[in-house]
C-alpha distance (Angstrom), angle and dihedral (degrees) to the residues before:
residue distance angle dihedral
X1 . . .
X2 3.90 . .
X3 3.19 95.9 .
X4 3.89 100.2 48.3
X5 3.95 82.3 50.6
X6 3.31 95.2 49.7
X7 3.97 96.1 51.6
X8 3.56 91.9 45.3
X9 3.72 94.3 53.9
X10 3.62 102.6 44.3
X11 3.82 98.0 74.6
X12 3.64 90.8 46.9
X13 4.22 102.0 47.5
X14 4.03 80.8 47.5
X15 3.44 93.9 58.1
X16 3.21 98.8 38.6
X17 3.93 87.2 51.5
X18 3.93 89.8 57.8
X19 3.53 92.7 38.8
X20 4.15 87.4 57.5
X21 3.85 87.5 48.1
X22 3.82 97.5 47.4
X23 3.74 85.8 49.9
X24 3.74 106.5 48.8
X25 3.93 86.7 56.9
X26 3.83 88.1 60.9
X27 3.84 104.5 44.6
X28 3.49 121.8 79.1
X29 4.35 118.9 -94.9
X30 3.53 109.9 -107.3
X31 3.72 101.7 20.4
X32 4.01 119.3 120.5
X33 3.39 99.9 -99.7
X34 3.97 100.2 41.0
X35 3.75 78.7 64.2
X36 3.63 102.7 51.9
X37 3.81 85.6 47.5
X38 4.23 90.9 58.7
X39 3.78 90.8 45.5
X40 3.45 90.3 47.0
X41 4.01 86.1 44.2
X42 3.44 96.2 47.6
X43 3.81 99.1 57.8
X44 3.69 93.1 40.6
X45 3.83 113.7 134.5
């Protein structure tokens, strides 16, 4: 069951990964959600 999790998820927390990086170059430093994006960043495993 791990397993089947596990390859199911990878694809989709690595694109969500770039997807977060691609979009914290475009929004604006300082706003709300630029900052939500580097916490989330931050503590990314």
């Amino acid at each position: 069951r791990q397993r089947i999790r596990q390859e199911k998820a990878a694809p989709i927390i690595d694109a969500l990964h770039t997807w977060m990086i691609a979009q914290r170059q475009l929004v604006p430093e300082g706003s709300a959600i630029a900052k939500a994006l580097d916490y989330s960043l931050k503590r990314w495993i």
